[in-house]
C-alpha atoms as a printed R data frame, in Angstrom:
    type eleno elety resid chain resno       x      y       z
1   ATOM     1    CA   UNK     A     1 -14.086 42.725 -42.019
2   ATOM     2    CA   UNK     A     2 -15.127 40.681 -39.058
3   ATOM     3    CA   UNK     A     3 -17.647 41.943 -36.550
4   ATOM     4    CA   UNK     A     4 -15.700 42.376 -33.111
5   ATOM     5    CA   UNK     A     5 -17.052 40.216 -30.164
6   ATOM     6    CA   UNK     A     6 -19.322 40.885 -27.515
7   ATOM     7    CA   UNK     A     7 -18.874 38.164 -24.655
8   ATOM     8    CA   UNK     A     8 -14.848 38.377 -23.658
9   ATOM     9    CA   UNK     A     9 -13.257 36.519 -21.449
10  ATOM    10    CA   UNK     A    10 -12.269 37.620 -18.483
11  ATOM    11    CA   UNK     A    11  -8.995 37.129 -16.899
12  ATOM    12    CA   UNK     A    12  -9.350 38.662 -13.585
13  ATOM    13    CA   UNK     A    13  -8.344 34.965 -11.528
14  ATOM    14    CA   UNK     A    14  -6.093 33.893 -14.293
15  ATOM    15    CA   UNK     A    15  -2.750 33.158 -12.076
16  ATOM    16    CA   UNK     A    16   0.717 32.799 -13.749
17  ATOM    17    CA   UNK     A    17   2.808 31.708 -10.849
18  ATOM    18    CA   UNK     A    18   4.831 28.506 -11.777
19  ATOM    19    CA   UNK     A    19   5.839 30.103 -15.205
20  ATOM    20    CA   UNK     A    20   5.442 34.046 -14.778
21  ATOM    21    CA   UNK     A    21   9.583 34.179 -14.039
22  ATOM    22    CA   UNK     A    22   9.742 33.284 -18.111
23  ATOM    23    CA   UNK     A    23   9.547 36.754 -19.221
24  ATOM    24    CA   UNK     A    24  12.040 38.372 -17.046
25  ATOM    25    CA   UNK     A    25  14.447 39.886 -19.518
26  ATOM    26    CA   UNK     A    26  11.242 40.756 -21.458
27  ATOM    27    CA   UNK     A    27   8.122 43.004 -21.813
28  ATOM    28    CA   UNK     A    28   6.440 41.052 -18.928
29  ATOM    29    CA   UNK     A    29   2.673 39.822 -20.561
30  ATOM    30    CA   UNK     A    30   1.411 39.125 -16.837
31  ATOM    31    CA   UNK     A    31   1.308 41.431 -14.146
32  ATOM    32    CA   UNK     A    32   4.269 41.066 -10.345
33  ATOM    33    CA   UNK     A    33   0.831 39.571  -8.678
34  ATOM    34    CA   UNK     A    34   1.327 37.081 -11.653
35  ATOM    35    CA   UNK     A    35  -2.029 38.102 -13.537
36  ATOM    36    CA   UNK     A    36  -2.327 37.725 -16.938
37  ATOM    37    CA   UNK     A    37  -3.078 40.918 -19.231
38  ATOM    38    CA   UNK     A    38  -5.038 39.664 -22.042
39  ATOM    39    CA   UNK     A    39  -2.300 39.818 -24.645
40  ATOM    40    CA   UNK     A    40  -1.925 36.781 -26.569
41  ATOM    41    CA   UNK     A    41  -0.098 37.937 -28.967
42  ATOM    42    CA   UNK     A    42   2.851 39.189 -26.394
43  ATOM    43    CA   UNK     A    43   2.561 35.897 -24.214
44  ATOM    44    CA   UNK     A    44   3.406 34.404 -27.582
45  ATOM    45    CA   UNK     A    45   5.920 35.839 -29.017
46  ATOM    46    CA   UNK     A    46   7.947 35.820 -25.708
47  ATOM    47    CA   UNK     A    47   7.461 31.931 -25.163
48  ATOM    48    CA   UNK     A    48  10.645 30.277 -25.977
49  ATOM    49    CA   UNK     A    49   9.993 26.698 -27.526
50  ATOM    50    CA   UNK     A    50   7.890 26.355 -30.485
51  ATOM    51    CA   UNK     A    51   5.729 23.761 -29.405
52  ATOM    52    CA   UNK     A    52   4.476 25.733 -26.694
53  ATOM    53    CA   UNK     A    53   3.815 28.931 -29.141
54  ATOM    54    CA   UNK     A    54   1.291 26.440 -30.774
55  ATOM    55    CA   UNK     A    55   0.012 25.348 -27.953
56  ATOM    56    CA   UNK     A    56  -0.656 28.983 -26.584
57  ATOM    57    CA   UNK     A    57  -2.023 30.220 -29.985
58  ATOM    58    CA   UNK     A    58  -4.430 26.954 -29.962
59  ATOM    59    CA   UNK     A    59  -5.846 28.199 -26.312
60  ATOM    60    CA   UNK     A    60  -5.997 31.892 -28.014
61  ATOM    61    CA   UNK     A    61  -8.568 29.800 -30.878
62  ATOM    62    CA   UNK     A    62 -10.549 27.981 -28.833
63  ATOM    63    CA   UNK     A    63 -11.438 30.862 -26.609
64  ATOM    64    CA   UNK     A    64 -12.510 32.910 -29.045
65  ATOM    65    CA   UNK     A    65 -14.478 30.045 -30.737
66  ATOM    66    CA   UNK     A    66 -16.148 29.552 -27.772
67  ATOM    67    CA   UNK     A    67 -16.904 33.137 -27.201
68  ATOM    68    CA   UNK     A    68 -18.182 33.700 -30.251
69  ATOM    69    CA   UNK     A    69 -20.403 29.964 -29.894
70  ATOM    70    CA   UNK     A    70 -21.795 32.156 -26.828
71  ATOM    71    CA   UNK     A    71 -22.754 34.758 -29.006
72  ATOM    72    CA   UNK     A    72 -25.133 32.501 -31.054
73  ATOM    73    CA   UNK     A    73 -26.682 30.700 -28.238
74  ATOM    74    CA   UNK     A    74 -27.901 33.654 -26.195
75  ATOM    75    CA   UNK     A    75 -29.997 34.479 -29.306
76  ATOM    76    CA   UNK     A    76 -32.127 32.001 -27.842
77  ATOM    77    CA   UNK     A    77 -34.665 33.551 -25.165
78  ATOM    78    CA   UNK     A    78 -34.707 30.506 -22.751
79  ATOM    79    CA   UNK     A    79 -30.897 30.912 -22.338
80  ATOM    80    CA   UNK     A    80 -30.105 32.304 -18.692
81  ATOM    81    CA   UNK     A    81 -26.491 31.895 -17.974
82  ATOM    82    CA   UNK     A    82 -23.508 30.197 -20.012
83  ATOM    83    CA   UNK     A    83 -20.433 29.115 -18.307
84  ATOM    84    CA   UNK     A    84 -17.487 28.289 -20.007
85  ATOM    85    CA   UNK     A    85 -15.414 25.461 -17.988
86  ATOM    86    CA   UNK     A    86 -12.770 22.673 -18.432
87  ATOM    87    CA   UNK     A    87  -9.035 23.244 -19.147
88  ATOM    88    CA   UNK     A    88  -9.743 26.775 -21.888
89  ATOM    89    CA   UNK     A    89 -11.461 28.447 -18.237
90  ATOM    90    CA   UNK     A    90  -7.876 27.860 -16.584
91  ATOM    91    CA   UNK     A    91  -4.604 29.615 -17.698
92  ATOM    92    CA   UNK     A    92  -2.289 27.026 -19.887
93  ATOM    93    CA   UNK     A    93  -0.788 24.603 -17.322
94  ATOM    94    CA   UNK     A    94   2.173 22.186 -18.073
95  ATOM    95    CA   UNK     A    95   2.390 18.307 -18.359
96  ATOM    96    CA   UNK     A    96   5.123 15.878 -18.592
97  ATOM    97    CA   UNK     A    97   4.977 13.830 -21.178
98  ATOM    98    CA   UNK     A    98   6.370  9.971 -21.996
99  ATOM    99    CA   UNK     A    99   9.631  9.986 -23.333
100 ATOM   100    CA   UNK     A   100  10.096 13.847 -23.280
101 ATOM   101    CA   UNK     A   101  12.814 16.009 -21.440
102 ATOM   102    CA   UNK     A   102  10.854 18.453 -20.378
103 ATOM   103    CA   UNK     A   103   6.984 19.733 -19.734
104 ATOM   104    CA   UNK     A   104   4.839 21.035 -22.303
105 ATOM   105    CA   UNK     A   105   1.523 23.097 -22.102
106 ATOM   106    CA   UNK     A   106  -1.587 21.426 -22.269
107 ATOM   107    CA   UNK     A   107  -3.448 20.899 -25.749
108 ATOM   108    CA   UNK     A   108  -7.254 21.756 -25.137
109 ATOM   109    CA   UNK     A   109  -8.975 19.245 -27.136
110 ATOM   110    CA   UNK     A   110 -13.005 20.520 -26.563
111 ATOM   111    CA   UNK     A   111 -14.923 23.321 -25.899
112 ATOM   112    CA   UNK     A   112 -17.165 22.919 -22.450
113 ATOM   113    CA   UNK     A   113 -19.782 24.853 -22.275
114 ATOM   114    CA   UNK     A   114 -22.355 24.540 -19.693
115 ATOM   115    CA   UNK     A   115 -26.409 26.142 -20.450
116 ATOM   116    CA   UNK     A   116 -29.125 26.512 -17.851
117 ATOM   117    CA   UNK     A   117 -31.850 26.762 -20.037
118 ATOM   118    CA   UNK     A   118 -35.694 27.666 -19.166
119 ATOM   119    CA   UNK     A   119 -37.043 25.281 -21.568
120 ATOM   120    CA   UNK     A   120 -35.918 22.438 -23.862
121 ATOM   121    CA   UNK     A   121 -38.259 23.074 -26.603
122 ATOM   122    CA   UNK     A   122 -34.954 24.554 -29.463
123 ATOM   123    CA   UNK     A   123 -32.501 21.515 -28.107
124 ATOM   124    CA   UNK     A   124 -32.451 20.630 -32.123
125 ATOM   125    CA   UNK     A   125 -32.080 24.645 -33.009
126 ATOM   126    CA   UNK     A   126 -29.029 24.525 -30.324
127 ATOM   127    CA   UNK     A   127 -27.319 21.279 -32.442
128 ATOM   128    CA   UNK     A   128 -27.514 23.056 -35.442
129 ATOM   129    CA   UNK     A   129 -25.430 26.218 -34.241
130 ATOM   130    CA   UNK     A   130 -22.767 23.927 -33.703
131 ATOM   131    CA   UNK     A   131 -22.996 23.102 -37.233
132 ATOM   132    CA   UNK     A   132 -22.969 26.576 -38.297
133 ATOM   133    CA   UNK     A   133 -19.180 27.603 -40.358
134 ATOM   134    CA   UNK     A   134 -17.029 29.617 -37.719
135 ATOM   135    CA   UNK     A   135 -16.741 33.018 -39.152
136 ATOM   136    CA   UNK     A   136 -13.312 34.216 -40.559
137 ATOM   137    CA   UNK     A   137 -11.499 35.338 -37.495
138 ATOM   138    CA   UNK     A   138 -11.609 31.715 -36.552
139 ATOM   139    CA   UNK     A   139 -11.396 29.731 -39.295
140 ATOM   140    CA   UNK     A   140  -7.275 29.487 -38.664
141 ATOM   141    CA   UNK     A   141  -8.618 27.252 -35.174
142 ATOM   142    CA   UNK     A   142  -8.372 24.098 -37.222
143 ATOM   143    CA   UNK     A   143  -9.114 20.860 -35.421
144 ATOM   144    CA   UNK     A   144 -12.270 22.032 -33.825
145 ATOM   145    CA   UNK     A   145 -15.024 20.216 -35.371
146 ATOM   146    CA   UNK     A   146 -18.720 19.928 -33.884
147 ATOM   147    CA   UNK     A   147 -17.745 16.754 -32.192
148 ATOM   148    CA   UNK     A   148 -15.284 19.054 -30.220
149 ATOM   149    CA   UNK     A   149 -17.803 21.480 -28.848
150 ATOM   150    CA   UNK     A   150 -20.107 20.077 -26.076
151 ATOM   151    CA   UNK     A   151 -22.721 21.936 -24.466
152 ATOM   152    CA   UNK     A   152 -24.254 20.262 -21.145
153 ATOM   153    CA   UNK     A   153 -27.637 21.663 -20.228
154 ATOM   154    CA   UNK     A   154 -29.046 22.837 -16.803
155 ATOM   155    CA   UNK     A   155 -32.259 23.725 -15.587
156 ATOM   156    CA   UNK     A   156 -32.435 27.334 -14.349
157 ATOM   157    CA   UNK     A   157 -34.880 26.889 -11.931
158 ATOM   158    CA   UNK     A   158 -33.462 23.797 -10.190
159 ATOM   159    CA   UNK     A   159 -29.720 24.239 -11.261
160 ATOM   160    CA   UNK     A   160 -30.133 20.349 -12.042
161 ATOM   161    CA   UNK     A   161 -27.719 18.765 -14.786
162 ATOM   162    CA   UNK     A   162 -30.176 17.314 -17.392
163 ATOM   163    CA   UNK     A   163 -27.267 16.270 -20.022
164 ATOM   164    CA   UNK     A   164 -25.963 16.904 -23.240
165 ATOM   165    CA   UNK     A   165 -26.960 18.428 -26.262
166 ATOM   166    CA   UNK     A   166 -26.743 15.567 -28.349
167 ATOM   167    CA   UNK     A   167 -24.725 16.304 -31.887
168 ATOM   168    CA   UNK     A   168 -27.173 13.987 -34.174
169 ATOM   169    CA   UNK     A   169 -28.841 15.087 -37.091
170 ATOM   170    CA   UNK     A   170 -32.237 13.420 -36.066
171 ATOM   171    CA   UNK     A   171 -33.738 11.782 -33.094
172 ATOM   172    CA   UNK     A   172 -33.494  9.114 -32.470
173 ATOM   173    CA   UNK     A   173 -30.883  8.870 -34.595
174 ATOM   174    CA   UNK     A   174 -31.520  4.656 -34.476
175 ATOM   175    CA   UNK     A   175 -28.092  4.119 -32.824
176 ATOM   176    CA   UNK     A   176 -27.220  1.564 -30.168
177 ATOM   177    CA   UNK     A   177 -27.006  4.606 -27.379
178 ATOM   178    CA   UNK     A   178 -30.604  6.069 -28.678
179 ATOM   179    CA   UNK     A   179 -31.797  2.263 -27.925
180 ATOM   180    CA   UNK     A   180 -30.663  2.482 -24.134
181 ATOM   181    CA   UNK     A   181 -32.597  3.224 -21.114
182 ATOM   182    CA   UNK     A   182 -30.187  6.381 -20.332
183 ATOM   183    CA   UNK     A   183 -31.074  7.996 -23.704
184 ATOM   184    CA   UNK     A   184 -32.693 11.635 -22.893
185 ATOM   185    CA   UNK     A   185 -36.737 11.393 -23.380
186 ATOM   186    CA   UNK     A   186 -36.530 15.226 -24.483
187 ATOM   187    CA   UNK     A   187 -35.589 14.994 -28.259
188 ATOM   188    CA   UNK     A   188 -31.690 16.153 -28.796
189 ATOM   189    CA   UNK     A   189 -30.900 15.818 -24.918
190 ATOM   190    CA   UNK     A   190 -28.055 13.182 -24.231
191 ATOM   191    CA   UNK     A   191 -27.930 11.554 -20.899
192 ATOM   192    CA   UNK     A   192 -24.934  9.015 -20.381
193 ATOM   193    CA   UNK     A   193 -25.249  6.254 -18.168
194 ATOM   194    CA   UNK     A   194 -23.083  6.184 -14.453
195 ATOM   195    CA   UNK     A   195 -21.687  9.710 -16.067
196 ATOM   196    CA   UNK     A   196 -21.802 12.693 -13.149
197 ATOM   197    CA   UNK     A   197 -20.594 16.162 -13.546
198 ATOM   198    CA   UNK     A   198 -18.834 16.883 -10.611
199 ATOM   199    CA   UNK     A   199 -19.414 20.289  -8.762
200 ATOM   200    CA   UNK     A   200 -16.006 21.440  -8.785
201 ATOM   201    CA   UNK     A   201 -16.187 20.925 -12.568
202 ATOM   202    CA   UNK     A   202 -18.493 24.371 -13.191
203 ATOM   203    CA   UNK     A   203 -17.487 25.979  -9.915
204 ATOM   204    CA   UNK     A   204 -16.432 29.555  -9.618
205 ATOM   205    CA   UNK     A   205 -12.896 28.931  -9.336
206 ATOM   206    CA   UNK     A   206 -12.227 26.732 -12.260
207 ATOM   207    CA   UNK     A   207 -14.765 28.311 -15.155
208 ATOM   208    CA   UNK     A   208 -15.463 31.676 -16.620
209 ATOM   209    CA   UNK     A   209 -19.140 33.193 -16.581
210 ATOM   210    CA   UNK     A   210 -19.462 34.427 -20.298
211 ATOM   211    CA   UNK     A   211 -23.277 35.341 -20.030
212 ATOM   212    CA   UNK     A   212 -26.192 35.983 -17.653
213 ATOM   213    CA   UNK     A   213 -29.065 37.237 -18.485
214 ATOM   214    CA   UNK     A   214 -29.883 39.437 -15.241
215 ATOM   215    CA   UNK     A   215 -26.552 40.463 -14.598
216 ATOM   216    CA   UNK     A   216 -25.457 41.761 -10.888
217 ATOM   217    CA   UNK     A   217 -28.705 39.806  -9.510
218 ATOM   218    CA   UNK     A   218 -29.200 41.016  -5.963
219 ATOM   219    CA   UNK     A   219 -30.952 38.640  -3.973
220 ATOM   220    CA   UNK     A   220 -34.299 40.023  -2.819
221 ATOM   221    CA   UNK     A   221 -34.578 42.026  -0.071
222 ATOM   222    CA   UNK     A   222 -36.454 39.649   2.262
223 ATOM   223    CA   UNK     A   223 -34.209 37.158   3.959
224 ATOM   224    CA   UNK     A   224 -30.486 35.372   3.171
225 ATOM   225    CA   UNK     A   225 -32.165 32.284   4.243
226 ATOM   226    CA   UNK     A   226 -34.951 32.160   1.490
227 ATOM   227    CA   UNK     A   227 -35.335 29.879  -1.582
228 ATOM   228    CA   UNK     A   228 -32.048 27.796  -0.432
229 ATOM   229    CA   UNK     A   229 -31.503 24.744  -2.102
230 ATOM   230    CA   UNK     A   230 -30.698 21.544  -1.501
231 ATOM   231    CA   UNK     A   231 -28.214 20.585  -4.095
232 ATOM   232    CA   UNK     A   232 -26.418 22.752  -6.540
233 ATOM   233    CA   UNK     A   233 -24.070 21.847  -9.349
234 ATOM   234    CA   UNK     A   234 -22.061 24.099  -7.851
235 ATOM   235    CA   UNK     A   235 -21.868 27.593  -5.425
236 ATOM   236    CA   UNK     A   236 -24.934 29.515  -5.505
237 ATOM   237    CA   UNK     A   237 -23.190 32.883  -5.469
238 ATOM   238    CA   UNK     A   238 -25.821 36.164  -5.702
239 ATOM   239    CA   UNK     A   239 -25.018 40.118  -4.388
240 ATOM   240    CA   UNK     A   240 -26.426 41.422  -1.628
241 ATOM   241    CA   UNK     A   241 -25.031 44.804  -2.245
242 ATOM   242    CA   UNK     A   242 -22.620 45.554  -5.267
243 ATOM   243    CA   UNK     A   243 -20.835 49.360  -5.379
244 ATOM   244    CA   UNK     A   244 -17.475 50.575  -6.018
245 ATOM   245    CA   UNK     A   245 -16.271 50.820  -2.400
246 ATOM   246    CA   UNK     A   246 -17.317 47.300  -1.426
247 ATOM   247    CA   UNK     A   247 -19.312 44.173  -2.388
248 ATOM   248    CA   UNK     A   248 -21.095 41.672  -0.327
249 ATOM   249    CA   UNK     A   249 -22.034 38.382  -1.343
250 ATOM   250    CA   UNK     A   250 -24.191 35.759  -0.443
251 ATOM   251    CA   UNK     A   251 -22.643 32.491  -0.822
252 ATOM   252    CA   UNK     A   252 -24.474 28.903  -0.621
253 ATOM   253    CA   UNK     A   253 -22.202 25.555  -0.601
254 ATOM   254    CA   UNK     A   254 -23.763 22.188  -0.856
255 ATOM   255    CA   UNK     A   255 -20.583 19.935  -0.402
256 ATOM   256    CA   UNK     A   256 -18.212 22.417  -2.151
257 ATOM   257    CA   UNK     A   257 -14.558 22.660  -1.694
258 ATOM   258    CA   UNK     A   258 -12.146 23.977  -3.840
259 ATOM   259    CA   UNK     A   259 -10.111 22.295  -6.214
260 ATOM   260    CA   UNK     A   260  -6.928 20.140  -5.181
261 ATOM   261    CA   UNK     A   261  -4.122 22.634  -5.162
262 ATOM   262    CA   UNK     A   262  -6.154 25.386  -5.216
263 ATOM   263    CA   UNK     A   263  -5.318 28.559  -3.251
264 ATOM   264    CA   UNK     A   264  -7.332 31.843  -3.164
265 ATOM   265    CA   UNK     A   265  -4.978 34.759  -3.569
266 ATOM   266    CA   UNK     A   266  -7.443 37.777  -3.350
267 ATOM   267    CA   UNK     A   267  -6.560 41.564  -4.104
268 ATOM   268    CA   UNK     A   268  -8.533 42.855  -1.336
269 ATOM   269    CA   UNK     A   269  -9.808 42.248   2.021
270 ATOM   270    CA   UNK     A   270 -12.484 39.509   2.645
271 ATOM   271    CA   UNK     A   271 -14.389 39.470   5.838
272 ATOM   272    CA   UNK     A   272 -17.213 35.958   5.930
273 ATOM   273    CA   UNK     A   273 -19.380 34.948   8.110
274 ATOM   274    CA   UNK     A   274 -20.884 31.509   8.064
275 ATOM   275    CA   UNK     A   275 -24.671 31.790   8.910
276 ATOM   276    CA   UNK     A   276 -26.003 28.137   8.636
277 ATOM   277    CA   UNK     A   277 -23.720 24.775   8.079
278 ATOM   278    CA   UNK     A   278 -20.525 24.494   8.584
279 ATOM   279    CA   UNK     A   279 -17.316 24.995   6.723
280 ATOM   280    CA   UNK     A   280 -13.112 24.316   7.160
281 ATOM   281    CA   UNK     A   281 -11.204 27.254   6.270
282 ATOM   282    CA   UNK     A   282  -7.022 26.292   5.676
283 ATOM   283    CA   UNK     A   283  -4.967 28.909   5.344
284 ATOM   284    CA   UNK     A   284  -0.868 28.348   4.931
285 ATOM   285    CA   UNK     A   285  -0.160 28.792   8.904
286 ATOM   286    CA   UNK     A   286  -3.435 27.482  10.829
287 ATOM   287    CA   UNK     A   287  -7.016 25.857   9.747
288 ATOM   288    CA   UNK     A   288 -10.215 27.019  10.880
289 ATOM   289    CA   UNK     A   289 -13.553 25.360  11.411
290 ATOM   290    CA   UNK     A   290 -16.314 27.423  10.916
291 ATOM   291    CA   UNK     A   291 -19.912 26.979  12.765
292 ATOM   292    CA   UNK     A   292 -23.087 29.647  12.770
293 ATOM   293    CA   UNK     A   293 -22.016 33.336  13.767
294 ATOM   294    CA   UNK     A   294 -18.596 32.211  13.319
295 ATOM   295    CA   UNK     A   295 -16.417 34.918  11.386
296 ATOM   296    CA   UNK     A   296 -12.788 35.617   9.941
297 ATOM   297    CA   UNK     A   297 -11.026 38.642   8.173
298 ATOM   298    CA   UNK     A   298  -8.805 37.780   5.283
299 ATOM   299    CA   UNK     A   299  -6.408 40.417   4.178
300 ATOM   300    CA   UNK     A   300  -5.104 41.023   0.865
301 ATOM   301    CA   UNK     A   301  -3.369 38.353  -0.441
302 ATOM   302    CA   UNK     A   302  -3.178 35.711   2.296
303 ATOM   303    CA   UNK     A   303  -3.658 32.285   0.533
304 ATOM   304    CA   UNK     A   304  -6.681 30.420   1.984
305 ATOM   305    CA   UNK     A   305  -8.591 27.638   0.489
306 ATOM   306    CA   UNK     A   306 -12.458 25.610   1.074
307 ATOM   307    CA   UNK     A   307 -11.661 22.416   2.749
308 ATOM   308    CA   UNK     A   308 -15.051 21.329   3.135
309 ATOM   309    CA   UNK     A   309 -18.272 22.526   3.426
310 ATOM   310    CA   UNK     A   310 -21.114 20.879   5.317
311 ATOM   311    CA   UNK     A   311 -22.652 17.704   3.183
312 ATOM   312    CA   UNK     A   312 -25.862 18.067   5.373
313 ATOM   313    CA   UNK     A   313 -27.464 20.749   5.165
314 ATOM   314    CA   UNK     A   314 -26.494 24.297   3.031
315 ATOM   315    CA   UNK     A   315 -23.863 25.801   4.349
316 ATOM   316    CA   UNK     A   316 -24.389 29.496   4.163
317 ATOM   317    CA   UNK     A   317 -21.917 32.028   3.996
318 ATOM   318    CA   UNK     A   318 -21.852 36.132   3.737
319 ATOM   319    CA   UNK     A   319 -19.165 37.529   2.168
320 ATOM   320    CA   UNK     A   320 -18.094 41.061   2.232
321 ATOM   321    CA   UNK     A   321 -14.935 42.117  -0.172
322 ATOM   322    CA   UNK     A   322 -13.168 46.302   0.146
323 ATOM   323    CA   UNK     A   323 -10.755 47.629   0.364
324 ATOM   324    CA   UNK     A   324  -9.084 46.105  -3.477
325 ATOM   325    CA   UNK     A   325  -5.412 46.996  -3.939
326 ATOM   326    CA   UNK     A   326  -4.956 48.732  -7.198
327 ATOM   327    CA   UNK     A   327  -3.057 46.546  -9.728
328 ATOM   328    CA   UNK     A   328   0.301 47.785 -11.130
329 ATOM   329    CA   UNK     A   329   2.508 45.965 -13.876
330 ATOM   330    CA   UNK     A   330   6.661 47.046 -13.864
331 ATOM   331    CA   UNK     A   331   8.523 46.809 -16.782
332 ATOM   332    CA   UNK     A   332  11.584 44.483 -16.438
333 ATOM   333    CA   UNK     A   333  14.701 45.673 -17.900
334 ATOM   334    CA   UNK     A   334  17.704 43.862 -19.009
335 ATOM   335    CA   UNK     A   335  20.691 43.776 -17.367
336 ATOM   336    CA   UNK     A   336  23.702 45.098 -19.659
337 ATOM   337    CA   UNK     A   337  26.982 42.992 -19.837
């Protein structure tokens, strides 16, 4: 009998909008708000097509490979925070395909898992969990080899990329790459030449946090414009104060935006601040440019997106979220003939 996991992934921002009208003469596996439950097994059996059944159970796999890969690697003291990110941190999305009638759901093809790490001194200990046999609740996830799981380090102080942990069995492993200037001088860290890891890539919106090791880190109580940084991989996000009734946040962009597309669709009421920079708010019916001391309300559920944030300096922001609508699922019924 397999040991249940620890790290889950959560699908509070998991949106279900293009495809959520699927399951209307069905036991509905996403909420009205179009917020997905948790229940594979239910968003499975209710898909029609059979290619997108596989496609759904190999997201299901992958996840909980990756979860449990998360699980291993924070045995390691000098792990602070792993992020899970790429297309498995994002519900299932449809492509069109050459030659084919209709869309089909994506295929995820790798595991992305980003580290900020304290020290680089078990990069080689980290390779070798890769390596390790996937225990038994997982061994139906076929296709995912060690070559599919990546895990690009960070430094936790800085929040600088540093690279990948390289999948060799020795360094240098006497390959052309180890031979190039670009190869990482810490043993078992990959750098790639001309390759960048763009912000939006690990940003809030598009990963899942799976592990930190201080948890609901309040910023100290000194000042919300101490230890800024310069340039972050992506939002610097910490809690000023964190209860039931309401949360505030502060929130430092370097640059950030949200994805193309992208629209924040919140449960409960927003009101921000910018304190330093500057930032464009666009909502559906206006856009807003926000400078120091400038402020908005959002309520519930009014779509609003980042259209830029100030490339000059850190743009600071203070967030404070209440007032969260309580989340209700209805049963849809069939209509009789």
């Amino acid at each position: 009998m397999s040991m249940q996991s620890k790290i889950k992934l959560s699908y509070d921002n998991w949106r279900f909008f293009p495809w959520a009208n699927e399951f209307a003469d069905t036991d509905p596996p996403v909420s009205e708000d179009g917020t997905f439950d948790g229940n594979w097994k239910r968003l499975i059996d209710v898909t029609k097509y059979e290619a997108d059944k596989m496609a759904l159970y190999r997201y299901h796999e992958y996840i909980t490979v990756a979860t449990q890969l998360a699980e291993r690697l924070i045995e390691f003291p000098e792990v602070e925070r792993i992020v899970l990110f790429g297309s498995l941190a994002k519900p299932p999305f449809r492509r069109r395909f050459k030659y084919k009638k209709r869309m089909y759901f994506h295929y995820p093809k790798d595991i992305d898992l980003a580290l900020w790490l304290s020290s680089l001194e078990n990069l080689d200990a980290m390779r070798q969990v890769l390596t390790m046999p996937l225990p038994p609740a997982s061994q139906k996830a076929r296709g995912i080899r060690e070559s599919n799981m990546k895990l690009f380090v960070f430094d936790s102080h800085s929040s600088k990329y540093l690279g990948r942990v390289c999948h060799s069995n020795r360094c240098p492993h006497g390959g052309f790459e180890c031979m190039c200037a670009w190869s990482g001088k810490p043993p078992y860290l990959k750098t790639t030449h001309d390759f960048v890891l763009h912000p939006d890539a690990i940003s809030r919106i598009s990963s899942q946090l799976l592990f930190e090791r201080t948890p609901a880190k309040l910023i100290p109580a000194s000042n919300l414009y101490a230890d800024l940084p310069t340039l972050l991989p992506e939002e610097l996000i910490e809690k000023v104060v964190d209860s039931k009734e309401v949360r505030i946040e502060r929130i430092v962009s370097t640059g950030h935006t949200s994805p193309p597309g992208f629209w924040y669709d919140q449960a409960e009421s927003e009101w921000v601040v910018v304190l330093r920079g500057e930032a464009t708010l666009v909502f559906e019916d206006e856009t807003r440019i926000l400078k120091p001391g400038d402020y908005v309300l959002i309520p519930p559920h009014r779509k609003h997106r980042v259209h830029s944030t100030s490339m000059k300096e850190p743009t600071v922001w203070l967030a404070v979220f209440f007032g969260k609508e309580k989340r209700s699922v209805k049963k849809a019924t069939k209509s009789k003939k």
